[in-house]
C-alpha positions in Angstrom: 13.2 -2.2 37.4 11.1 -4.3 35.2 13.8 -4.3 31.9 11.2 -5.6 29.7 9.1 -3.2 30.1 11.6 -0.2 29.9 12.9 -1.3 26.4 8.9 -1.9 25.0 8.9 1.7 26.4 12.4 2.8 24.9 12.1 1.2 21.8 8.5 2.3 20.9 9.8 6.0 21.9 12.7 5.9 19.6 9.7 4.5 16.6 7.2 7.0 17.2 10.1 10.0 17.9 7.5 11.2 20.9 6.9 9.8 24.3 3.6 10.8 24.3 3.0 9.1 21.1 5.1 5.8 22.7 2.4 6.4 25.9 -0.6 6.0 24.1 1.0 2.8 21.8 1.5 1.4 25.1 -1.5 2.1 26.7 0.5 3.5 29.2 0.4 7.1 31.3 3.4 9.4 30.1 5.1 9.9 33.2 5.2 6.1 32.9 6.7 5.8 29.8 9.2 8.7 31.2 9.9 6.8 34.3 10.5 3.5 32.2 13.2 5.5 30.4 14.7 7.1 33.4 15.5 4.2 35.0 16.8 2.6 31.5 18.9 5.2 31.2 20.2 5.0 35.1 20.4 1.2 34.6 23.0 1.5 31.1 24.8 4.1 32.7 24.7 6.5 29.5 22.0 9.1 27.9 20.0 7.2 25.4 17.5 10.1 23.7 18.2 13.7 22.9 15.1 15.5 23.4 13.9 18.7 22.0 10.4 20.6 22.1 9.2 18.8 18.8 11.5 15.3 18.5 12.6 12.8 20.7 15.7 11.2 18.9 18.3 8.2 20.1 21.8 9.2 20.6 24.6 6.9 19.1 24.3 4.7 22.3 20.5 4.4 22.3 20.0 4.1 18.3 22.5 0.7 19.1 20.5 -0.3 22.0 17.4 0.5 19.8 18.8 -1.8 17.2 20.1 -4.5 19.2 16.7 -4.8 21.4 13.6 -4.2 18.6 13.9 -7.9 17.2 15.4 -9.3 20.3 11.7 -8.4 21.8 9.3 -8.7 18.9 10.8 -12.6 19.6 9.7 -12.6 23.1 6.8 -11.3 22.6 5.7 -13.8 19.6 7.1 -16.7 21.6 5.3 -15.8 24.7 2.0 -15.3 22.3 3.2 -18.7 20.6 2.9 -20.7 23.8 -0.3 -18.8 24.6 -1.8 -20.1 20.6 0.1 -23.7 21.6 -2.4 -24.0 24.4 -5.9 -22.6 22.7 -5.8 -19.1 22.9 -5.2 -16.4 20.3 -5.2 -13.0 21.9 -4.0 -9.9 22.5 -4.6 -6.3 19.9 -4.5 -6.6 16.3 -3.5 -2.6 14.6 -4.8 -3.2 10.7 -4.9 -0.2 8.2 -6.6 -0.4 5.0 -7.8 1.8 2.6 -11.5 3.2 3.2 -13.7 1.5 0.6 -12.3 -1.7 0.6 -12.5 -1.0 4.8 -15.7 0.0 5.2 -17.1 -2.5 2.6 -15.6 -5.9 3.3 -12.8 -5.5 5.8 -15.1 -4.6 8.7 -17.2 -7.1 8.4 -14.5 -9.8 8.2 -12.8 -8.6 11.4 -16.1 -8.5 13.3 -16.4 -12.4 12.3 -12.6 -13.0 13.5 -13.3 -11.4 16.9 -16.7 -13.6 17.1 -14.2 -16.5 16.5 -11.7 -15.0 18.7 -13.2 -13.0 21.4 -9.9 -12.4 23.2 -8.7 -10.3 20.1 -9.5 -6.4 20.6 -8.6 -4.6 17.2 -7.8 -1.2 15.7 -9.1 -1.3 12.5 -8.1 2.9 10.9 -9.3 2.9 7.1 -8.3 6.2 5.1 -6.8 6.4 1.9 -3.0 7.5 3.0 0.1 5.6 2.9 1.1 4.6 6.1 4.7 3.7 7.9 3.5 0.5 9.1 6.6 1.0 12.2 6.4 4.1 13.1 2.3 4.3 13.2 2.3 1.0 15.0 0.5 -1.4 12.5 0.7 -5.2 12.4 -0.1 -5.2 8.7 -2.2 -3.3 6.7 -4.1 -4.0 3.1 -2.1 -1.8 0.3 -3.4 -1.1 -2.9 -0.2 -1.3 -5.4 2.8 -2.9 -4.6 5.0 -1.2 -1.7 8.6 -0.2 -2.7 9.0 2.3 0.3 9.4 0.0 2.9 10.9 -3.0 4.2 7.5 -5.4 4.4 6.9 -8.4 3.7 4.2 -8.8 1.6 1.3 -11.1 0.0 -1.0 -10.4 -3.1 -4.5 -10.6 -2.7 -5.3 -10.0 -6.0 -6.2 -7.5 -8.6 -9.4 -5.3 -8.1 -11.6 -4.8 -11.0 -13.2 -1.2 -12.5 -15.6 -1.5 -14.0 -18.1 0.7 -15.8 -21.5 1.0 -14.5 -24.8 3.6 -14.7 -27.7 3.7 -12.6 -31.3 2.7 -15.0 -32.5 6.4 -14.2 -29.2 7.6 -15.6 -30.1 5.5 -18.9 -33.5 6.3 -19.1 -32.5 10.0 -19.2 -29.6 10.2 -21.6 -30.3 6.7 -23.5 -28.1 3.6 -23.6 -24.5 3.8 -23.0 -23.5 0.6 -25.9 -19.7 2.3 -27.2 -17.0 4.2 -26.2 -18.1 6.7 -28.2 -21.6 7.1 -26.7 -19.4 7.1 -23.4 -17.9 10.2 -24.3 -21.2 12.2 -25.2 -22.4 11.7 -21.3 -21.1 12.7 -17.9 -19.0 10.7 -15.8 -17.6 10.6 -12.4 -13.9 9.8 -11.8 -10.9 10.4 -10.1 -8.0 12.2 -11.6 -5.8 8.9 -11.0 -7.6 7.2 -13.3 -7.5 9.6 -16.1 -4.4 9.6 -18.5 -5.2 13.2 -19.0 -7.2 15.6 -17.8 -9.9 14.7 -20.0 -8.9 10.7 -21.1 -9.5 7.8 -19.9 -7.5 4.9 -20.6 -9.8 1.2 -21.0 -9.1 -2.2 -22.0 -10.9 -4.4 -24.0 -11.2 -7.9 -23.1 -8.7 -9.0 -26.3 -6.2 -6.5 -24.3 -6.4 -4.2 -26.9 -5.8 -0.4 -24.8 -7.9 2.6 -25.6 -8.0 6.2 -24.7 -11.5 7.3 -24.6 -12.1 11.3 -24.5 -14.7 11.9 -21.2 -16.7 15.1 -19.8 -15.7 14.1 -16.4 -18.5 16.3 -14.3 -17.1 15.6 -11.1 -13.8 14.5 -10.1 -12.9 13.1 -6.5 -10.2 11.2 -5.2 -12.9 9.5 -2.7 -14.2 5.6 -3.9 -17.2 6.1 -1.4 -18.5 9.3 -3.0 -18.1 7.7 -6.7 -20.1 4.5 -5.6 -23.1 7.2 -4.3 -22.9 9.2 -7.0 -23.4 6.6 -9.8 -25.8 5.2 -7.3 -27.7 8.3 -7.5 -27.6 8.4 -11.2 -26.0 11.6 -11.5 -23.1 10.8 -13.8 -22.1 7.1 -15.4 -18.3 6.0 -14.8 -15.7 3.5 -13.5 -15.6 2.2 -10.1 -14.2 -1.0 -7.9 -16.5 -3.5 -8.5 -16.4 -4.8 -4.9 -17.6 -1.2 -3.8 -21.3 -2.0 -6.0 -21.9 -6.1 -6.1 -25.1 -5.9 -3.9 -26.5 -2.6 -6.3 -25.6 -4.4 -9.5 -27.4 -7.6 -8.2 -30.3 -5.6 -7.0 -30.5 -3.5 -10.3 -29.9 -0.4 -8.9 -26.7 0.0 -11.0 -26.0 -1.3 -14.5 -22.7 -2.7 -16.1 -21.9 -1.4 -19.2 -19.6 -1.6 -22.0 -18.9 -5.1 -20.1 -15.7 -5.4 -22.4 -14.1 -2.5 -21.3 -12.2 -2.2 -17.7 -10.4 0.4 -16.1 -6.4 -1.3 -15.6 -6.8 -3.1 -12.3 -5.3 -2.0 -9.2 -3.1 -4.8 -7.4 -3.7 -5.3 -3.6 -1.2 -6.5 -1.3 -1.6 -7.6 2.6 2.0 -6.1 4.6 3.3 -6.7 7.4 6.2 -5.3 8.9 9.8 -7.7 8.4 11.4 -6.2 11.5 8.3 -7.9 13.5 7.9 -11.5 14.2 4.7 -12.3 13.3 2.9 -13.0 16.4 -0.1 -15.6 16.0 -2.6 -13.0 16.5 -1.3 -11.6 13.2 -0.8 -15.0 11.5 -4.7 -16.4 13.0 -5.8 -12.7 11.3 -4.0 -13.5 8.1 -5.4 -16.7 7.9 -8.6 -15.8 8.1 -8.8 -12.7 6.1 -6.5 -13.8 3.0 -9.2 -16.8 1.5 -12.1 -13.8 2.4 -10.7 -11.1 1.0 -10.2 -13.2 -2.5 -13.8 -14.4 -2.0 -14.9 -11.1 -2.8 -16.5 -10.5 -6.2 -14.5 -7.9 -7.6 -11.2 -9.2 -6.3 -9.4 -11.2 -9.1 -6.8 -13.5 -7.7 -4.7 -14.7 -10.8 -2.3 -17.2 -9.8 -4.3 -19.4 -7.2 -3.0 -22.2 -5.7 1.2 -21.1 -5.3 2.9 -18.9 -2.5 3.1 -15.4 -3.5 5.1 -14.0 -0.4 7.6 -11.7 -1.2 10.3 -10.5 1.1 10.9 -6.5 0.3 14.1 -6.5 2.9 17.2 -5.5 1.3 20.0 -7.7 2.7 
């Protein structure tokens, strides 16, 4: 029996509470990953997972075998990678999550330019907009916006991500100029309700940090970055969006900023990684690389520069 290989399978069906789930992780056939467990099982001499129609779950002697054998091979695995890196070669699958715009936008292209560097690196790059279990979905890290407290992650700022306030010039050559908050509140905007204080308020701040709520006719609310950027785009309301989402249509005049001393509060994002992982050195190369790019990004305000900002969320 190859013991390595029936703990990867063991532990990562005790994470993922499904062998099927565990199979696919692995890249593995089921029966495989039920074989694996078999003989684990026959090897330890006790029953390690209670299974039902809907749930795979340890029993007492698995769930300490599951906790006694998780780091013990997250250090294998990132010392075999390490003498791998030691000799040249970064390698191997890299599982990122982010959210969609910031994804699709910038992310994409920045993991495209790792893999040109790296060709050995094969990637899962899943961009939606829900919060993820970074363990149990199998993630190396992902790209958070606001600062986790759920987990146990380690984490890193990137830096706070502007909204601004923009309108398309077809948008201001129909209703007129958009020069106060006031004028703001005589036109349509696009939003999302997470951004408004009320149903019809929006918080802003000035540049002196002075707060204000500004009452808006918010004609279409959606909780998707992508459709606000097209929508503004298409001039059919004025409102707030992440700056990073627009730079090439602000530069190329298809969007306008206005009321360029007023912001929508900045959302923080953070880079986490698992802490019950050793961070293998495809993850670290990854990191590396994406930080200093991600903070290039116009739109991405990095306050702070120059001084570690890792934070270890693991409670003792």
């Amino acid at each position: 029996m190859d013991i390595a290989a029936a703990l990867r399978a063991f532990v990562r069906t005790v994470e993922r509470g499904s062998v099927t789930a565990a199979a696919r992780d692995l890249a593995i056939s089921q029966p495989g990953v039920t074989k694996h467990l078999r003989n684990l099982e026959r090897h330890v001499g006790a029953r390690l997972l209670e299974r039902s129609a809907r749930i795979v779950r340890p029993t007492p002697q698995g769930q300490a075998l599951y906790d006694a054998s998780r780091e013990a091979l997250a250090t294998i695995e990132a010392a075999l990678e390490g003498v791998r890196r030691d000799m040249g070669a970064v390698e191997g699958n890299l599982r990122v999550h982010a959210p969609s715009c910031l994804g699709a936008k910038h992310l994409h292209g920045i993991m495209m330019a790792f893999q040109r560097r790296y060709p050995d690196v094969t990637a899962d790059l899943v961009l939606d907009n829900r919060d993820v279990d970074l363990v149990y979905e199998n993630f190396d890290l992902a790209i958070k916006y606001g600062r986790p407290v759920d987990q146990e992650l380690i984490i890193r700022r990137l830096g706070s991500v502007r909204r601004i306030l923009v309108a398309s010039p077809e948008f201001l050559n129909q209703f007129g100029p958009i020069d106060t908050v006031e004028r703001l509140s005589e036109v349509g905007i696009i939003t999302s309700a997470a951004l408004l204080a009320s149903r019809d308020v929006l918080p802003l701040r000035h540049s002196s940090g002075k707060l204000i709520d500004v009452p808006v006719r918010a004609v279409l609310r959606t909780n998707n970055a992508n459709v606000i950027a097209a929508t503004l785009i298409e001039g059919h309301a004025a409102g707030p969006v992440q700056q990073l989402l627009v730079n090439d249509e602000l530069a190329q005049g298809r969007l306008v900023h206005i009321l360029a001393d007023y912001e929508v509060k900045p959302t923080e994002a953070f880079l986490a990684y698992p802490s019950v992982r050793f961070m293998r050195p495809v993850v670290r190369a990854f990191t590396d690389f994406a930080v200093p790019a991600l903070r290039a990004v116009e739109g991405i305000v990095s306050s702070g520069e120059g001084r570690s900002i890792e934070e270890n969320l693991q409670m003792a």
